[in-house]
C-alpha positions, 0 to 999 in steps of 0.5 A: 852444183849439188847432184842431189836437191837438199834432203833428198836421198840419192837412193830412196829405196836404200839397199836391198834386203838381205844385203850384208856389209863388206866387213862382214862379208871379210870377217867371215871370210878370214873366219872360214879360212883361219878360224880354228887358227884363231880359236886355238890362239885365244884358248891358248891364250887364255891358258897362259893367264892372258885374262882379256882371252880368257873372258873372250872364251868364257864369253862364247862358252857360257853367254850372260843370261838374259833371264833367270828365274825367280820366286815370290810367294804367289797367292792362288788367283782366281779372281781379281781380288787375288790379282790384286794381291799378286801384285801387291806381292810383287810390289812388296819384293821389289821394296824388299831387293828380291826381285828387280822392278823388271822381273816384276814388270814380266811377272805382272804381265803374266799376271794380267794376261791370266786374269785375262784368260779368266775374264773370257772363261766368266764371259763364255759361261755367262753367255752360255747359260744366257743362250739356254735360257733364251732357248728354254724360253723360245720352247 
């Protein structure tokens, strides 16, 4: 006989928020205890020509980037036109290998969120000489 129906979670709420698993809690634990012990046996390791260790420290010191910069040749963008040609740039270095088709997804992200920018800033001006208009003619 089954304690719980088919499908149905015996705790429906799972576990609570913040809550941290045991081996956790243990690897931090023996960390705070003989952490340095360790660090210190893995750099000495690493110093004996053990490479596993020595990648291990190298690792920790000196995290692979996520991101790095980048340079195409931008043209000035000022309208859609020049967005235009911005990302046919971008799509030209990609086909050319000098940037990866993700950087250029990033770039053009930016791209679009600038021409945005210049979007509002025409509609804001438009709007503005439309009320001095109405303005000029409610006198």
């Amino acid at each position: 006989m089954a304690r719980f129906k088919k499908g149905q979670s015996g705790n429906p709420a799972g576990k609570p928020k913040g809550c941290r698993a045991r081996a956790t809690i243990i690897a931090e634990q023996l960390l705070d205890e003989e952490g340095e012990t360790v660090i210190r046996a893995v750099i000495d390791a690493a110093k004996g020509g053990d490479m596993t260790a020595a990648r291990i420290v190298v690792e920790r010191l000196i995290p692979p980037r996520k991101d790095r910069p980048i340079s195409f040749s931008a043209p000035q963008i000022s309208d859609a036109a020049g967005a235009t040609e911005a990302m046919g740039r971008l799509l030209a270095s990609v086909a050319e290998g000098e940037i990866t088709p993700l950087e250029a997804a990033s770039v053009g992200k930016l791209v679009e969120a600038y021409v945005k920018s210049l979007e509002t800033r025409d509609l804001e001006e438009r709007i503005a000489i439309l009320e001095r208009r109405a303005s000029n003619e409610a006198d």
